[in-house]
Backbone as a ProteinNet text record, in pm:
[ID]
protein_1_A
[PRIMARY]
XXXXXXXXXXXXXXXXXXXXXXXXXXXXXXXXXXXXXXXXXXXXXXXXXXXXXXXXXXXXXXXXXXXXXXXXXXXXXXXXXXXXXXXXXXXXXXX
[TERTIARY]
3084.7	3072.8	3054.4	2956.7	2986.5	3087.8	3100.2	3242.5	3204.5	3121.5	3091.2	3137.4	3141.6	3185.6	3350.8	3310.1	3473.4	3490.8	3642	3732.4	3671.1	3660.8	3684.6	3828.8	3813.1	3966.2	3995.6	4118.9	4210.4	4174.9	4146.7	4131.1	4229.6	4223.5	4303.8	4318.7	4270.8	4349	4164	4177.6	4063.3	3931.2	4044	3910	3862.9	3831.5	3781.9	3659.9	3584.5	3460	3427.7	3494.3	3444.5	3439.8	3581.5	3589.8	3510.8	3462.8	3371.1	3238.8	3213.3	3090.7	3051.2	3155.1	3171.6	3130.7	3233.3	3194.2	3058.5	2985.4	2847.4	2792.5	2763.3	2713.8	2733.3	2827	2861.4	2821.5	2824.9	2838.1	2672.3	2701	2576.5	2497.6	2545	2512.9	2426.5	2297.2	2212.4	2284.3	2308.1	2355.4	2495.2	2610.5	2673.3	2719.9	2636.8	2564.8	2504.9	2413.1	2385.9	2527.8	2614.1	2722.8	2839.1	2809.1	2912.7	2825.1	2735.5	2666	2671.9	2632	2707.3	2832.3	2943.8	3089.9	3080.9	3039.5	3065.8	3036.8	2901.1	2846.3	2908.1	2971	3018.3	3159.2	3241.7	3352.5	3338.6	3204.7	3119.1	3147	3090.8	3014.9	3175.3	3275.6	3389.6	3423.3	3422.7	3510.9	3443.3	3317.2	3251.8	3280.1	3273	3340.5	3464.3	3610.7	3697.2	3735.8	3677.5	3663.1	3576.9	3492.2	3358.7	3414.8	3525	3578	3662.5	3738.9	3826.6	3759.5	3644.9	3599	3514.3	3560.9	3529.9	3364.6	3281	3184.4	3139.5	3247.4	3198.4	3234.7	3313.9	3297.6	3203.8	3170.8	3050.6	2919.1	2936.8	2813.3	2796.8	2878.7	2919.7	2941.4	3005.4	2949.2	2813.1	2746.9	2603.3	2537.7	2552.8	2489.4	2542.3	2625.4	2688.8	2597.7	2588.7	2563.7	2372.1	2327.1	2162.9	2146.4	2234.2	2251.7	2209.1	2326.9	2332.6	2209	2151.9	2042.2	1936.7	1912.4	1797.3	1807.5	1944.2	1908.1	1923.5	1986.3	1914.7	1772	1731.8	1569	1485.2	1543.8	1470.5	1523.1	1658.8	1666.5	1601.3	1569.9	1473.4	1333.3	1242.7	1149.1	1090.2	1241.2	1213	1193.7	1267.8	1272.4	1137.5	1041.5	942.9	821.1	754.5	677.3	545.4	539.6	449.2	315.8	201.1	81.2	22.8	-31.9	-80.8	-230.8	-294.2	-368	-498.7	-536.3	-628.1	-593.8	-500.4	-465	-490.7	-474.8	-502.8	-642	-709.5	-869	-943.3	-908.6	-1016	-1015.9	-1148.5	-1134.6	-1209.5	-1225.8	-1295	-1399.8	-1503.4	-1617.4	-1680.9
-629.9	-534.9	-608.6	-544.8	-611.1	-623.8	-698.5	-683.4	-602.6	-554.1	-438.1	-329.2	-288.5	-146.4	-122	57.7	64.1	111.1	168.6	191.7	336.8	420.7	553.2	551.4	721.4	774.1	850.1	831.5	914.6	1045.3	1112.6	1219.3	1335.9	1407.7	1510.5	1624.7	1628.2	1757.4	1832	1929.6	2000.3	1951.8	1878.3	1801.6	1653.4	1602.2	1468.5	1491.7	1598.5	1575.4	1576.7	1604	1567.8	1426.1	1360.8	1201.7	1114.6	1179.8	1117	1133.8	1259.6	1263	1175.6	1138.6	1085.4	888.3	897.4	699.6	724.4	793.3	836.3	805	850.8	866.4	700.7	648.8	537.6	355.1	422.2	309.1	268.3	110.6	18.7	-45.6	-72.1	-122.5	7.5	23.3	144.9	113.8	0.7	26.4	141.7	148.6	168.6	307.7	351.7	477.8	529.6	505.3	587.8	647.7	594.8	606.1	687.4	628.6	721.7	888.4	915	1012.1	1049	1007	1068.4	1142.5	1042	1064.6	1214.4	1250.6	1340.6	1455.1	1449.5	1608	1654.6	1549.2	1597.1	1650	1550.2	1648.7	1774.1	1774.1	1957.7	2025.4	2002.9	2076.9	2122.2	2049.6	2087.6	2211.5	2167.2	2250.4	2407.2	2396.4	2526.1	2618.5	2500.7	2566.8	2617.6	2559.9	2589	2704.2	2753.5	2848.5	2926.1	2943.7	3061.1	3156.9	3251.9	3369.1	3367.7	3284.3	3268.6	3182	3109.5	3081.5	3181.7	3140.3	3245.2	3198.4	3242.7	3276.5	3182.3	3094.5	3010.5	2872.2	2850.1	2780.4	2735.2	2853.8	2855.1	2788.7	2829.2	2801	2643.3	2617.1	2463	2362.7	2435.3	2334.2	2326.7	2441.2	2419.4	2341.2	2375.5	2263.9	2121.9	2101.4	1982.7	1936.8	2024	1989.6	1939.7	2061.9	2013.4	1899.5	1835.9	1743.7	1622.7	1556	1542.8	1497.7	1621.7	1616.8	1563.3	1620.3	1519.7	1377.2	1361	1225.7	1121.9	1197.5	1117.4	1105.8	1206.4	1250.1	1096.6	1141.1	1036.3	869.1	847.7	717.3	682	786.5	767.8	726.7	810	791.3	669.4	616.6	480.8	373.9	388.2	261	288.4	373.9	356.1	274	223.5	72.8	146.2	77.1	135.3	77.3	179.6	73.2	-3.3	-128.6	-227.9	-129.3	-223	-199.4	-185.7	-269	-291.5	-171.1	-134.4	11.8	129.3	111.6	239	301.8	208.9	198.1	179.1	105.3	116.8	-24	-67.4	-229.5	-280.2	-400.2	-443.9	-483.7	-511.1	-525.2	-645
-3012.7	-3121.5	-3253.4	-3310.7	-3454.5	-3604.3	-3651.3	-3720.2	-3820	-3862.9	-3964.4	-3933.1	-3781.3	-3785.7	-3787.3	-3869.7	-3912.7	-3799.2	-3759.5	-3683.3	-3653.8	-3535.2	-3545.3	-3519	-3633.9	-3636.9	-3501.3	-3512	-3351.5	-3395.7	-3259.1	-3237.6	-3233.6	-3244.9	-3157.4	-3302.3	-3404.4	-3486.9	-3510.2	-3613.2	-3608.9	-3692	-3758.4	-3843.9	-3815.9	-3694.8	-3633.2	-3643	-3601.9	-3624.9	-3771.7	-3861	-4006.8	-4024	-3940.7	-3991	-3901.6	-3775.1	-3709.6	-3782.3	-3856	-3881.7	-4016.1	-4077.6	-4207.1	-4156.7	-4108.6	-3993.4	-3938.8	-3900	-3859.7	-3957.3	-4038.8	-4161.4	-4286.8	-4235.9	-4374	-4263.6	-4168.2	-4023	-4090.4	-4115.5	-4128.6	-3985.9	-3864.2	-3773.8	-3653.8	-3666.8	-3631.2	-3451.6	-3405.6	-3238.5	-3274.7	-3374.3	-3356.9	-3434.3	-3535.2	-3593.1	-3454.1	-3403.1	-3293.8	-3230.1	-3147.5	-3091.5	-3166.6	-3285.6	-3354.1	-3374.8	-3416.8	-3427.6	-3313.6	-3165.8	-3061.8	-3054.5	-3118	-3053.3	-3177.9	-3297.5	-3398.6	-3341.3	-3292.8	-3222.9	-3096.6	-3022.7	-2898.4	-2966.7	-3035.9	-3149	-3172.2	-3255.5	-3274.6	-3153.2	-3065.5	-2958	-2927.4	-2892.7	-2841.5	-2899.3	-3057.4	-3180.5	-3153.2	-3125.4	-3101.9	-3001.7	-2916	-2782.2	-2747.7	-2815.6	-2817.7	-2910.3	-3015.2	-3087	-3144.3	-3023	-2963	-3102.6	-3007.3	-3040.9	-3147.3	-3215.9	-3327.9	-3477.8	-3468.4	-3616.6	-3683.5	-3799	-3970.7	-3945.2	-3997	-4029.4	-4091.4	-4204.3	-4272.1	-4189.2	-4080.3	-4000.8	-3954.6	-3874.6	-3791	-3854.4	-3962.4	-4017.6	-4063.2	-4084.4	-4161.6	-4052.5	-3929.1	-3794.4	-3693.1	-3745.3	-3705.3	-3787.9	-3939.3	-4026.9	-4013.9	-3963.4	-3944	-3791.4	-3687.5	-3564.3	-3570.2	-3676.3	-3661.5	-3791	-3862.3	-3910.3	-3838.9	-3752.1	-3684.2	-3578.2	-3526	-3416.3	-3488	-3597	-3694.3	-3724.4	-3752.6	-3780.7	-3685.5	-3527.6	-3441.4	-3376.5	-3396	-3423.4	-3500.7	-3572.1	-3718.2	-3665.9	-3584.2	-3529.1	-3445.2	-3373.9	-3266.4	-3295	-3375.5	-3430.9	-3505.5	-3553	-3629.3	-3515.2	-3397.8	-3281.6	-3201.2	-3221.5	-3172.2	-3243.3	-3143.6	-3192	-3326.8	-3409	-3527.5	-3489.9	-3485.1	-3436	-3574.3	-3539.2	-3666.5	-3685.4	-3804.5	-3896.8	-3783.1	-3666	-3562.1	-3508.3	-3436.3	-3327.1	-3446.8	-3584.5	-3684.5	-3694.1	-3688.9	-3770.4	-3604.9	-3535.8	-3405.8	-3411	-3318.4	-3308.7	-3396.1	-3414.8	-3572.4	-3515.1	-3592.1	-3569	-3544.6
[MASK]
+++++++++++++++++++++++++++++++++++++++++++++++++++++++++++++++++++++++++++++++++++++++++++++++

């Protein structure tokens, strides 16, 4: 592991996926931003799941924006690790 990354916080109260999503978010090492951005949404996904029927409205809403957060900017990690074609593969073959 690299020594840059911070600690994730212990789990277990209602707001981990905020502090996971927060270490997601500040985490410099992209192997370990990926993973953490993992561990945040599956946090989400739980929080949703466990309170289908009991979150406010403004919950709900603030953990979907949190969840397609999230999905984008592993979207966008993804997108970056794919190979960029050079100036030859842009334009065709040279002449």
């Amino acid at each position: 592991m690299s020594e840059n990354i911070r600690p994730t916080p212990p789990v277990g109260s209602a707001n981990d996926w905020e502090q996971l999503f927060e270490c997601a978010l500040l985490e410099d090492d992209p192997l370990a931003r990926e993973q953490r951005l993992q561990n945040a949404k599956d946090a989400i996904m739980d929080l949703i799941e466990d309170s289908f029927d009991t979150a406010s409205g403004q919950e709900s809403r603030l953990l979907l924006a949190a969840l397609n957060t999230i999905s984008e900017l592993q979207r966008v990690v993804k997108n970056d690790d794919l190979p960029r074609p050079g100036p030859e593969q842009t334009f065709g073959h040279p002449a």
